[in-house]
N, C-alpha and C positions, 0 to 999 in steps of 0.2 A: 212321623207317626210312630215308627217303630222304637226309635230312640228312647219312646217313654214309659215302655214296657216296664223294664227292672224285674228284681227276683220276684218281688210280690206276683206280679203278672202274670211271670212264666209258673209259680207255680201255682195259681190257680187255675192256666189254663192246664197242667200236666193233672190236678184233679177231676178237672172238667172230663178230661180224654178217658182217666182211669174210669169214672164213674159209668160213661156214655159205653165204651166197646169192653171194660173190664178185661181184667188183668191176664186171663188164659189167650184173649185175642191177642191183646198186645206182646205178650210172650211168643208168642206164633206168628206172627208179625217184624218182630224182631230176631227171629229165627230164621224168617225168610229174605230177610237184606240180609241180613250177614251168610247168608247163600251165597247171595244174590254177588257182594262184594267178593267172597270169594273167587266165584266162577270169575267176576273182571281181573281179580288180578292173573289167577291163571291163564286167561284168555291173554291177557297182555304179554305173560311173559313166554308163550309158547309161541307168540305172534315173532318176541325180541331173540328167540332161537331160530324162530325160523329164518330168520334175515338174516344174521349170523353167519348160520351156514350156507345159505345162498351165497353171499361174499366170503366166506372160504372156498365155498367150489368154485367162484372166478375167478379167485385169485391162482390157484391150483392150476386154471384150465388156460394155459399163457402159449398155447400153442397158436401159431398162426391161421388168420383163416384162407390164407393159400394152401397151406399145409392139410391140413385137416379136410378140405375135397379130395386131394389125393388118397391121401387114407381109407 
């Protein structure tokens, strides 16, 4: 069903939209997912630090665990 859309299609449904919520929504709208995208990718990449250094402080921490009760 989708397949038969074509350019014609999409842009009379992207009229449709303009006409129905008008262009200041959609500006705002689209101001809020490119938030929205933001915040994931920072979220993703704070996520890919934090792991990081999780595994550099294991890697670091190569003391034994007989060891390390004594201490």
């Amino acid at each position: 069903m989708l397949n038969n859309i074509g350019l014609p299609g999409l842009l009379l449904i992207a009229v449709v939209v303009l006409v129905l919520f008008g262009r200041g929504k959609i500006s705002s709208l689209m101001g809020e997912v490119g938030k929205g995208i933001t915040a994931f990718k920072k979220g993703v990449s704070d996520g890919s630090k934090e792991l990081e250094e999780d595994v550099a402080q294991t890697a670091k921490d190569v003391t034994p665990e007989a060891d390390k009760d004594k201490a």
